[in-house]
C-alpha positions as CSV (number, residue, x, y, z in Angstrom):
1,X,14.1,-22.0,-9.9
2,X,11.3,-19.7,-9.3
3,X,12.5,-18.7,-6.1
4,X,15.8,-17.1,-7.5
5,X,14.0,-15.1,-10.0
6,X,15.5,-11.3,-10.2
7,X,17.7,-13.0,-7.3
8,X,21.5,-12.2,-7.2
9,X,24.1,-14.9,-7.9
10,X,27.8,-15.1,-8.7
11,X,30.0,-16.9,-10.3
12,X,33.5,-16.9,-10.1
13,X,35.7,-18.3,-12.6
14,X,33.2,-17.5,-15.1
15,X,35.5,-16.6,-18.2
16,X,34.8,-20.1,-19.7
17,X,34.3,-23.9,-19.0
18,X,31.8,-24.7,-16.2
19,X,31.5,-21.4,-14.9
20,X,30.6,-19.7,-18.1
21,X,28.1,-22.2,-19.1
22,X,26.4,-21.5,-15.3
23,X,26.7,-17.8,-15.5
24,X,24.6,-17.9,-18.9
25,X,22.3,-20.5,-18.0
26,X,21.9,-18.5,-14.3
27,X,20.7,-15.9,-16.5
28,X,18.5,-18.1,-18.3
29,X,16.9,-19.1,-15.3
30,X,15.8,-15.4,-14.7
31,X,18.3,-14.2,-11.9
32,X,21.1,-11.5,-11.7
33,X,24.0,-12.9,-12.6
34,X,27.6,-11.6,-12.0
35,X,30.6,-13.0,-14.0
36,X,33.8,-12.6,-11.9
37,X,37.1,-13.5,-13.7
38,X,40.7,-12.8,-14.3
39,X,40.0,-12.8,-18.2
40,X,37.0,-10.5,-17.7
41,X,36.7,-9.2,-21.5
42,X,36.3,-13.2,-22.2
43,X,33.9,-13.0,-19.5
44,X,32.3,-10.2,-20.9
45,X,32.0,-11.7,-24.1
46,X,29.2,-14.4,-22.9
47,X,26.8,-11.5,-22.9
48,X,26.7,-12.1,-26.5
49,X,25.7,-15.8,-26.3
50,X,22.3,-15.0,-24.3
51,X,19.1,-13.8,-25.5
52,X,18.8,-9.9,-26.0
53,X,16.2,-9.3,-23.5
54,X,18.3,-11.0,-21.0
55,X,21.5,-9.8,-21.5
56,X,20.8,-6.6,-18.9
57,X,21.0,-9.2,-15.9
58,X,24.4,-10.5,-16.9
59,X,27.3,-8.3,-15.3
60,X,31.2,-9.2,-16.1
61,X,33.5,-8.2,-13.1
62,X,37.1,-8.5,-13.0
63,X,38.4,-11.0,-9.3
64,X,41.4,-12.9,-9.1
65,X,39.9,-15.3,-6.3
66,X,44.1,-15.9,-5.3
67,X,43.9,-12.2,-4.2
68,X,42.1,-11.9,-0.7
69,X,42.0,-7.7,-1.4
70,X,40.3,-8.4,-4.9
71,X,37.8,-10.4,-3.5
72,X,36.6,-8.3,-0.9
73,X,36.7,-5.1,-2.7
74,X,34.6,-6.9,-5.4
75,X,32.2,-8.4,-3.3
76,X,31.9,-5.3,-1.5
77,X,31.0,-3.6,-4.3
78,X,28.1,-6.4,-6.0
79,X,26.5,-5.9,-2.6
80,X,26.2,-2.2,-2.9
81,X,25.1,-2.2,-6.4
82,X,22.6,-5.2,-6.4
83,X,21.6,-5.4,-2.9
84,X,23.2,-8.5,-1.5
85,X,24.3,-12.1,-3.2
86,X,21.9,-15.1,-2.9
87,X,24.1,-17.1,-4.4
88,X,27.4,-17.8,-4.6
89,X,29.0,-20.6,-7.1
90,X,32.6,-21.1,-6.7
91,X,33.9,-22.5,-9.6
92,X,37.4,-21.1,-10.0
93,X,40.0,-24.1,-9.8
94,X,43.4,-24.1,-11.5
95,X,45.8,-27.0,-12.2
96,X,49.6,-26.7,-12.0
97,X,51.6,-29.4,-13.8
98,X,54.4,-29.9,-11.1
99,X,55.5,-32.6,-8.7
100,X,55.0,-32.8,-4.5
101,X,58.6,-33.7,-4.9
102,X,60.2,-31.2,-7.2
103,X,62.6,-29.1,-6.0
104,X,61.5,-25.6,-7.4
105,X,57.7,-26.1,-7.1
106,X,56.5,-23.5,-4.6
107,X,54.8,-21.1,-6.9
108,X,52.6,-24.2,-8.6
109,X,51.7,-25.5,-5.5
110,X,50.9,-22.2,-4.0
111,X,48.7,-20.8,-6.6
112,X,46.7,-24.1,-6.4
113,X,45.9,-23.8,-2.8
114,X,45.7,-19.9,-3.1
115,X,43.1,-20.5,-5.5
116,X,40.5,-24.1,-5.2
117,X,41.0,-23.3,-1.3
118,X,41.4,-20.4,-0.1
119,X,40.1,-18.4,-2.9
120,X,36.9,-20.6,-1.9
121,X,37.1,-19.9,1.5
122,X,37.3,-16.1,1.2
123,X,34.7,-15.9,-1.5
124,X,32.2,-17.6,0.9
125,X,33.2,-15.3,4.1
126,X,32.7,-12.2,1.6
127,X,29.1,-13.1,0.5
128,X,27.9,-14.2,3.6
129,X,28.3,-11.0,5.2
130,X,26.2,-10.4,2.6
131,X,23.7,-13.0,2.9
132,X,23.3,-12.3,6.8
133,X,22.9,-8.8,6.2
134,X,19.8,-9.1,4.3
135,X,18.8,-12.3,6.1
136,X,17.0,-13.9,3.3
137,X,17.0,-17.9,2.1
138,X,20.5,-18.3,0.0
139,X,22.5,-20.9,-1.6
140,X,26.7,-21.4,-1.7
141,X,27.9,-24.2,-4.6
142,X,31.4,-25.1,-4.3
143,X,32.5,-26.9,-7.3
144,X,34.6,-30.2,-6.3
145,X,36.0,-33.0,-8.5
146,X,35.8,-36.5,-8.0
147,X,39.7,-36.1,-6.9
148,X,38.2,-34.6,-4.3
149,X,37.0,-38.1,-3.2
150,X,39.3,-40.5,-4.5
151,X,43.0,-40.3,-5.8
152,X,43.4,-41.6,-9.3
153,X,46.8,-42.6,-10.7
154,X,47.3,-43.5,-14.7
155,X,50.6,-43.4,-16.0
156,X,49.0,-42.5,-19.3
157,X,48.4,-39.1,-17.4
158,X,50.0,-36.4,-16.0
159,X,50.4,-35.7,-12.3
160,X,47.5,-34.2,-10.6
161,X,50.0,-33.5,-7.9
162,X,48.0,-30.7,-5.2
163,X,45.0,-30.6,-7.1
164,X,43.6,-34.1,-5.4
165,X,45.2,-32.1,-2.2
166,X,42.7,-28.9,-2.9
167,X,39.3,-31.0,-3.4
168,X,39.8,-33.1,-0.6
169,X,40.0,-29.8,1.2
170,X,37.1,-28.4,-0.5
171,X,35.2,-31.8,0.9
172,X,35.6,-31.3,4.4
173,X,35.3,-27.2,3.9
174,X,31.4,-28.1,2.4
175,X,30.6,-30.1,5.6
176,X,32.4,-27.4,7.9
177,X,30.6,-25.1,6.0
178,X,27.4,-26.7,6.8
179,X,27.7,-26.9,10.0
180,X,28.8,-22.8,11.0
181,X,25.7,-21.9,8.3
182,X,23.2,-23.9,10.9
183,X,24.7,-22.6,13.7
184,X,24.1,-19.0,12.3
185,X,20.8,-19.2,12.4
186,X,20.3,-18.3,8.8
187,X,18.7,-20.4,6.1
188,X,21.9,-20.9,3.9
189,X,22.3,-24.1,1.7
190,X,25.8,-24.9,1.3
191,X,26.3,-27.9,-2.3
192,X,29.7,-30.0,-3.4
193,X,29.2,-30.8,-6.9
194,X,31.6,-33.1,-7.6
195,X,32.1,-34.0,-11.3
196,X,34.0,-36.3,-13.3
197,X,36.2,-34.9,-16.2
198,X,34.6,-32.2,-18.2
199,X,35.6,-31.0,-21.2
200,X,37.5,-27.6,-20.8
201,X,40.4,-25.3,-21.0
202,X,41.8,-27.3,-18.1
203,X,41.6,-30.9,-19.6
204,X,43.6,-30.3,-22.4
205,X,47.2,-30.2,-20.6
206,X,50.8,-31.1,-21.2
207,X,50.1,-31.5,-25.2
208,X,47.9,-34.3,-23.7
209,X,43.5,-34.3,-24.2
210,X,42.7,-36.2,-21.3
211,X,38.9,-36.3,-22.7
212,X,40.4,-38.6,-25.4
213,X,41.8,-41.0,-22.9
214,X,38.2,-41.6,-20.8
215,X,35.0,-40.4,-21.6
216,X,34.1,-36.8,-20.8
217,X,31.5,-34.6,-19.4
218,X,30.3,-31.1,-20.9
219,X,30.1,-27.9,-18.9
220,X,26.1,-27.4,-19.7
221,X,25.8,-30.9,-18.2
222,X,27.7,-29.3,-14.4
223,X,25.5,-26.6,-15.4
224,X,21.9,-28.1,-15.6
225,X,22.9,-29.9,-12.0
226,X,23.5,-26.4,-10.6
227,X,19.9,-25.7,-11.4
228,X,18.5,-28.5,-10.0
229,X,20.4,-28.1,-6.6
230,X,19.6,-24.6,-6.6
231,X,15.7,-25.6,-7.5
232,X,15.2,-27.6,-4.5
233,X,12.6,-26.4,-2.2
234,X,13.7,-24.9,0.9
235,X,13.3,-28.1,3.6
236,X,15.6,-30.2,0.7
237,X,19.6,-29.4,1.0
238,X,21.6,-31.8,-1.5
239,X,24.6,-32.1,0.3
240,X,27.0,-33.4,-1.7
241,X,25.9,-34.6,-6.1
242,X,28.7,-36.7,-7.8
243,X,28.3,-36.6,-11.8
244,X,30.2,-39.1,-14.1
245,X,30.3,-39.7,-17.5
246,X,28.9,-43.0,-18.5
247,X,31.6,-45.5,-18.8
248,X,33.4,-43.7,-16.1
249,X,35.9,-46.2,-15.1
250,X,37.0,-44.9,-11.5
């Protein structure tokens, strides 16, 4: 992680779960680190959790990644005030408990899509006019799910209904995004970290723990796998890292 340090990253989604337990261990690892979530008092909060000589490189911003206005304003803003993004980690995902074939479900579905997809793919369009701006080496991390490689069906659990539909998409967007990076001409990494479940705000749904019905992953665990990718030296790009929790049955 040398390379990053007093480097600019951000984090969206970073109020708790995987992206809090990044942002603070971003900060950690010596770089600039800016918090973006809807919940940004939460987000704010984390400062507390780091060391006090550290806590001057952790910024809390408020984005709602579903709102393509937000996002650019914000990242316009974190490259005027820190001097570009190095890296970006989009982490903000939601899950909507609804059916493909219910009847009323257009809001669920839509803020699924507006967020794991599109929120992703405007977040990465806003901080690489950043990164190709100041033209130096810098890293995007999408953060996929192993639904975003297999469909899994349990009738011990509730529907996943789009949210398989918004990883797959996030799949082919990492290889798509691979591809226009090269063809730029800049030295941009582009990472799926795909994880099994993790312990969060987003496992416990429908009055049902779904880390008591499989074994479970911890944020710090996505968290120390963002450091490695990002620690890579620059010839290495890890392309796509799948983490499950031992005894992981799918």
């Amino acid at each position: 992680m040398e390379q990053w340090k007093n480097r600019v990253a951000v984090v969206t989604g970073a109020s708790s779960g995987i992206g809090a337990a990044i942002a603070k261990d971003l900060v950690k690892a010596g770089m600039v680190t800016i918090a973006l979530a809807r919940r940004v008092q939460k987000a704010e909060e984390l400062k507390k959790e780091l060391p006090e000589n550290l806590r001057h490189n952790f910024h809390a911003m408020k984005c709602d990644v579903s709102k393509e206005e937000e996002i650019i304003d914000t990242f316009a803003k974190i490259d005027s005030q820190f001097n570009g993004i190095d890296v970006l980690i989009n982490n903000a995902g939601v899950a909507r408990n609804t059916k493909l074939i219910k009847h009323d479900n257009s809001v669920p579905v839509r803020e699924v899509m507006d967020t794991n997809v599109l929120g992703l793919v405007f977040c990465t369009r806003e901080a690489y006019k950043s990164m190709e701006k100041h033209g130096r080496n810098s890293h995007v991390v999408h953060i996929n799910s192993l639904l975003g490689h297999h469909i899994i069906f349990s009738t011990q659990m509730p529907s996943f209904n789009m949210y398989p539909a918004s990883k797959f998409a996030v799949t082919a967007i990492t290889e798509i995004h691979r591809q226009e990076f090269i063809r730029s001409k800049h030295h941009i990494k582009v990472t799926s970290v795909s994880p099994g479940l993790v312990r969060s705000e987003m496992t416990q749904r429908d009055g049902i723990d779904l880390t008591s019905l499989m074994p479970s992953l911890e944020a710090e665990d996505i968290s120390q796998s963002i450091l490695y990718v990002l620690g890579t030296p620059p010839h290495v790009q890890v392309h796509e890292l799948t983490i499950k929790p031992f005894g992981e049955m799918f």
